[in-house]
C-alpha positions in Angstrom: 0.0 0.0 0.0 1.4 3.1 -1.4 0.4 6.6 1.1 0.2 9.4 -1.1 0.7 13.2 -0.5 -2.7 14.1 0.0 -2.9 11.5 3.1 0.7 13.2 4.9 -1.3 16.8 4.1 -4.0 15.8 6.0 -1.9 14.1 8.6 0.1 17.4 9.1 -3.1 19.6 9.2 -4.7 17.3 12.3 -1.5 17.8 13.8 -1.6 21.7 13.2 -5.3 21.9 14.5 -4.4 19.6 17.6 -1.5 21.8 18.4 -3.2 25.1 17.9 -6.3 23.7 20.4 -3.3 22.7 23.1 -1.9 26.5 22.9 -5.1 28.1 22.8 -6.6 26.6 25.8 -3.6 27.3 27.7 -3.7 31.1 26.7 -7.1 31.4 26.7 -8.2 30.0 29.7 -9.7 32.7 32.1 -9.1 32.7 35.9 -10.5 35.0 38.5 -8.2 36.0 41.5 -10.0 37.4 44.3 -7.3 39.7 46.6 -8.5 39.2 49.9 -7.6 41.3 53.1 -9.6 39.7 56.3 -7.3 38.6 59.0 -6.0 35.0 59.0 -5.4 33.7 62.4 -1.8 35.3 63.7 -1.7 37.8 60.5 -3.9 40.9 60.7 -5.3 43.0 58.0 -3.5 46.0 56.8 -5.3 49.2 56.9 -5.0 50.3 53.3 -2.7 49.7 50.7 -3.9 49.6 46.7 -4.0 46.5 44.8 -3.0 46.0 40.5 -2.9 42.5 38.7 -1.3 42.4 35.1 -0.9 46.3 35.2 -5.0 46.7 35.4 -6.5 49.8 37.1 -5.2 50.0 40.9 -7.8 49.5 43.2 -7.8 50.8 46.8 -8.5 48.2 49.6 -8.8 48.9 53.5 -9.3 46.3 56.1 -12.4 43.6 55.8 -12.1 43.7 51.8 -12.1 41.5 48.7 -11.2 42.5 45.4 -11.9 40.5 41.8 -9.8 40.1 39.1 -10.8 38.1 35.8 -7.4 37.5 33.8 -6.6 34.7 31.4 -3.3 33.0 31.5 -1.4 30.7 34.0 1.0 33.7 34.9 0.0 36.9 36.5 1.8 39.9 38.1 0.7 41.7 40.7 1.4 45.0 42.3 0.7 45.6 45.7 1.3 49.7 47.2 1.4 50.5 51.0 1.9 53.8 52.9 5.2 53.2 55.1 3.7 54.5 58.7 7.1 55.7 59.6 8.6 57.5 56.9 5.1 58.3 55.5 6.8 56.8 51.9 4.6 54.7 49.5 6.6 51.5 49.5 5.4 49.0 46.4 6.1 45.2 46.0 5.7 43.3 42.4 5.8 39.3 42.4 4.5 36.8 40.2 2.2 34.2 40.5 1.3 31.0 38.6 -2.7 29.8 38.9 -3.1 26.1 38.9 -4.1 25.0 35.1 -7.5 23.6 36.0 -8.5 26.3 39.1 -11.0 28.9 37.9 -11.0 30.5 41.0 -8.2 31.5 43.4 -7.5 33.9 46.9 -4.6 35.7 47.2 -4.2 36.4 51.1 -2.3 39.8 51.5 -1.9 39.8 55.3 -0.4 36.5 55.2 1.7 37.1 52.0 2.8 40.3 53.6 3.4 38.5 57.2 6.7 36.3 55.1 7.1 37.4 51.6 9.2 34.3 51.5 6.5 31.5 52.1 5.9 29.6 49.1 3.1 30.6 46.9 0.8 27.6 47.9 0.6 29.8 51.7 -1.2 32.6 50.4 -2.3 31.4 46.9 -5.2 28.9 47.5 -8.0 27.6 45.7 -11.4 29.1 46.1 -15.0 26.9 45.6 -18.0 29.1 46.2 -20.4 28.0 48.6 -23.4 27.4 47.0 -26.9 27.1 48.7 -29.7 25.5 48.2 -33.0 25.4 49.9 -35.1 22.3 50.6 -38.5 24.4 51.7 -41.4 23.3 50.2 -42.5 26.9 49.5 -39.6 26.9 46.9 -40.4 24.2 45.1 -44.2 24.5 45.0 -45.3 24.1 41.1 -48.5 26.9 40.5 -51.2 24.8 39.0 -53.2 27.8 38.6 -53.4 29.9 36.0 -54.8 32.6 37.4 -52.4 32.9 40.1 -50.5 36.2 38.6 -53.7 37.9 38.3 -54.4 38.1 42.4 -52.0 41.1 42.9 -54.6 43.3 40.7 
């Protein structure tokens, strides 16, 4: 059996599709990275210090705060500016992180990433599920069987 041209073209063209589907979920996958500043046990909040991921908009934050950021990527900067009580200078730290490939969600902890800006990431990087709820009450589930129900607020 003789394989022709026209079967190593299409051979090469899956390939090309595959490889392009392999990069462009990578680069287009879309994260959010909430900037959280609640106290974490030994580690309090900070006051106020203003907040940028991937040179977005800087956003102010003050104690008891969350912030949302929707990026796409695996790697992220962020930019993190605080008033220096003593000297009364705004002192700025940049560092990179690296979201896990299949987390849509993470938390960045400031107070604990500020405690030891030496922990590894996984200290102060964590993934985030969202608590869903859902009620069990009868009232909720009750199907309307009639059809003049809508009409009884007139």
């Amino acid at each position: 059996m003789k394989l022709g041209r026209k079967f190593f073209i299409r051979i090469a063209a899956v390939l090309i599709i595959i490889i392009i589907g392999v990069v462009m979920f990578f680069i287009g996958k879309e994260h959010t990275i909430l900037i959280d500043n609640f106290s974490q046990g030994d580690y309090k909040a900070l006051d106020y210090f203003e907040v940028s991921v991937d040179g977005s908009p800087i956003l102010d934050m003050s104690r008891m705060m969350r912030e949302q950021f929707t990026v796409t990527g695996q790697k992220h900067t962020v930019l993190i500016q605080w008033e220096d009580e003593a000297s009364g200078q705004m002192l700025a730290v940049t560092f990179k992180i690296t979201v896990p490939l299949m987390q849509d969600m993470v938390l960045l902890s400031v107070p604990t990433f500020m405690a030891d800006m030496n922990q590894p990431q996984s200290v102060w990087l964590t993934p985030f599920e969202p608590q869903v709820v859902v009620s069990s009450s009868a009232e909720d589930n009750a199907v309307v069987t009639d059809d003049t129900a809508s009409f009884s607020s007139f």
